[in-house]
VEXMAR-172776 format. One record per residue: residue in one letter; y, z, x of N, C-alpha, C, CB in turn. Coordinates in steps of 0.02 Angstrom, whole numbers, padded with zeros to 5 digits, always signed. Atoms other than C-alpha are relative to their C-alpha. Glycine has a CB too. Example, Ala and Ser with C-alpha at 12.3 -4.5 7.8 and 13.67 -1.06 7.14 Angstrom:
A-00059+00000+00045-00225+00390+00615+00060+00000+00045+00001+00062-00050S-00059-00003-00042-00053+00357+00684+00055+00037-00039+00023-00071+00020
***
This chain:
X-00006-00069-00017+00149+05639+05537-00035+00042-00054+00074+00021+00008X+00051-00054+00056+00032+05776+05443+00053+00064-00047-00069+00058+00065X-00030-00052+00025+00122+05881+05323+00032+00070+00016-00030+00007-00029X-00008-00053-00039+00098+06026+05411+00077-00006+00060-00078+00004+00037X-00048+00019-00054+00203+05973+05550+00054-00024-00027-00022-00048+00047X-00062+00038+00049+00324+05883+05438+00031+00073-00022-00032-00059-00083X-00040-00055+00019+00379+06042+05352+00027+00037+00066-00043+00047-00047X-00014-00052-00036+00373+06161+05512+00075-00078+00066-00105+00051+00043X-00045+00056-00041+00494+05994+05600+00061+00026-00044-00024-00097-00006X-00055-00023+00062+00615+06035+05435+00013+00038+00008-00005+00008-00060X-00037-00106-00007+00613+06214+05458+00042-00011+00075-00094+00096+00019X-00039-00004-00086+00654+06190+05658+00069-00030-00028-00045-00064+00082X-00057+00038+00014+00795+06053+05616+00049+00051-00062-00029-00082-00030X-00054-00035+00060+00867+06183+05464+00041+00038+00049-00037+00059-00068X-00020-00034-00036+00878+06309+05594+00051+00007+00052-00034+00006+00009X-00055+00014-00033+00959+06218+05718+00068-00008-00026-00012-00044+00027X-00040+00032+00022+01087+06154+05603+00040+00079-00018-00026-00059-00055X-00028-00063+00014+01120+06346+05548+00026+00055+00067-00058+00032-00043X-00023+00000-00068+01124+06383+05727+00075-00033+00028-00054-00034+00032X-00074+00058-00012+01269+06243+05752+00059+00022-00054-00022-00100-00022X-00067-00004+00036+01376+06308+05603+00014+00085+00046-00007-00002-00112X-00013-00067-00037+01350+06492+05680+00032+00001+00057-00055+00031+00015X-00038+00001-00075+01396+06446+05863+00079-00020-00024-00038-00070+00064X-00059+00026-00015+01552+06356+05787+00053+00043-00050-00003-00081-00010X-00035-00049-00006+01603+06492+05689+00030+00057+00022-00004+00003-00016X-00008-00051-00065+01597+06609+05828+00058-00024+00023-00058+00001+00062X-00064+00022-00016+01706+06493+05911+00058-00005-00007+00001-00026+00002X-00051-00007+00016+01826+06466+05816+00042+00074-00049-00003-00058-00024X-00013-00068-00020+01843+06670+05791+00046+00018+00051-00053+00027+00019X-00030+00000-00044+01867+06669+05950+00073-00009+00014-00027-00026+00022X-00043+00012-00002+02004+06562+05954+00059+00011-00040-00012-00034+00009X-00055-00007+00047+02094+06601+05810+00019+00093+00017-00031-00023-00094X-00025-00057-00021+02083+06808+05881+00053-00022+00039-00046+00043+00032X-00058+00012-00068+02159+06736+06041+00096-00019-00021-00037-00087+00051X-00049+00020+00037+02296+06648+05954+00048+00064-00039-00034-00049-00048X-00030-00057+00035+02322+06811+05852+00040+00054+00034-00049+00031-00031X-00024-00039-00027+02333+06930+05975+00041-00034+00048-00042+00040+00018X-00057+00035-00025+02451+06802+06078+00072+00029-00037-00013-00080-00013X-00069+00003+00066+02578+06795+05938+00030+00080-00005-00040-00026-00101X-00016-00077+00006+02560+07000+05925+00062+00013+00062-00082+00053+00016X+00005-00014-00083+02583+07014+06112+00085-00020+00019-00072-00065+00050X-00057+00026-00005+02725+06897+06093+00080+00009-00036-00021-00047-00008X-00040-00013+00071+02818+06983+05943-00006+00065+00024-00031-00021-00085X-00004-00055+00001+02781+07167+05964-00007+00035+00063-00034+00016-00041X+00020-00041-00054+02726+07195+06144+00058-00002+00056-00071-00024+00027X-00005+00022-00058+02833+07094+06254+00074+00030-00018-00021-00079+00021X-00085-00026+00018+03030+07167+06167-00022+00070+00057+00029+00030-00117X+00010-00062-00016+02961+07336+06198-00025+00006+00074-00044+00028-00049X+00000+00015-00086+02919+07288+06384+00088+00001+00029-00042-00099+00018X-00074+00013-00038+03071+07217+06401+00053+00054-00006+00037-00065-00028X-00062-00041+00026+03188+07347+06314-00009+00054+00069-00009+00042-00096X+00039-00044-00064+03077+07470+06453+00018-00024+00091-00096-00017-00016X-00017+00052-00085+03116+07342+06610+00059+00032-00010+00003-00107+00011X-00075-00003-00007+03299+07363+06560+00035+00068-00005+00029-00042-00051X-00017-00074+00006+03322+07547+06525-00017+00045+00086-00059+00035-00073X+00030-00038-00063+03227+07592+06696+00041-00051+00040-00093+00004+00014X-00047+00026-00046+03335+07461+06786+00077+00017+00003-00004-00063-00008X-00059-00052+00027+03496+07556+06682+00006+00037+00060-00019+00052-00069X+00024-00084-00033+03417+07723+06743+00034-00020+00095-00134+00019-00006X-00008+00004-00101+03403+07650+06957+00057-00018+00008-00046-00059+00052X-00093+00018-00011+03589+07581+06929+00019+00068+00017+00055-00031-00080X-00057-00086+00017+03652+07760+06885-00018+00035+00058-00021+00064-00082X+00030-00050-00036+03551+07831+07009+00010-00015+00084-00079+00004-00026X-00050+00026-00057+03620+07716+07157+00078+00037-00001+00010-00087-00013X-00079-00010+00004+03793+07748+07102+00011+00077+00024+00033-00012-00084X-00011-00058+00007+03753+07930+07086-00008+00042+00066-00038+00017-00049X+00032-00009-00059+03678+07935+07251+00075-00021+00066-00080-00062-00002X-00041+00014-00030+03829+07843+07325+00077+00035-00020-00010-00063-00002X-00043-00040+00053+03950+07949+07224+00000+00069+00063-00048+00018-00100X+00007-00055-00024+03871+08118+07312-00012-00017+00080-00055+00038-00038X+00013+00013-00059+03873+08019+07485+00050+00032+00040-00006-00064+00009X-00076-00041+00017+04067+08076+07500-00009+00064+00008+00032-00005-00075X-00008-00064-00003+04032+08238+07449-00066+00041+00043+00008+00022-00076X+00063-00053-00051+03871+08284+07576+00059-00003+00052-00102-00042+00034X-00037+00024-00080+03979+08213+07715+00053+00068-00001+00056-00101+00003X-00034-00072-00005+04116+08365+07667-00018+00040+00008+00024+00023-00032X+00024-00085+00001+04014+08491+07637-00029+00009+00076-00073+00022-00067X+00007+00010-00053+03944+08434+07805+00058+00025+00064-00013-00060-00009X-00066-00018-00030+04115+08456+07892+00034+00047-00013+00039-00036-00007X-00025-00084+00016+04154+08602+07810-00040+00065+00018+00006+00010-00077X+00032-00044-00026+04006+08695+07875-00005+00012+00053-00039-00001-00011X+00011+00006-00073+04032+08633+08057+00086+00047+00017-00012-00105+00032X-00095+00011-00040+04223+08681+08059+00008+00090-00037+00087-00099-00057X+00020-00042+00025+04144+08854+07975+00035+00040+00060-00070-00001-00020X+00026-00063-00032+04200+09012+08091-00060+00020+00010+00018+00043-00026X+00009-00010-00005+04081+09070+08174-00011+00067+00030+00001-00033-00007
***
């Protein structure tokens, strides 16, 4: 092989090889974000979901009851407007 070519073969092969550590630190970026923001997701996001599920399922309790509470009192006021003098 002629010198020429010999070196510019070296340079290609460096390149690639700097290429291959680059792609695999990308990668494992990647994966170690994913992992990160998992763990976040799993620690700080998902309580504060839940505490939110359970306060708004609170809330539609109270708001059944409250609903069935004032069912009683339409039905009177109902009967008290029919039995009204006219």
């Amino acid at each position: 092989m002629e010198p020429e070519t010999e070196e510019l073969f070296q340079k290609w092969l460096k390149l690639q090889i700097w290429k291959q550590r680059l792609s695999f630190l990308m990668w494992m970026f990647i994966i170690l974000s994913f992992i990160a923001s998992s763990w976040f997701g799993y620690n700080y996001v998902l309580p504060s979901v839940r505490k939110q599920i359970e306060t708004t399922q609170s809330l539609l309790e109270q708001v059944s009851t409250v609903s069935e509470n004032t069912k009683g009192q339409e039905d009177l006021l109902k009967d008290l407007f029919q039995n009204l003098p006219r």
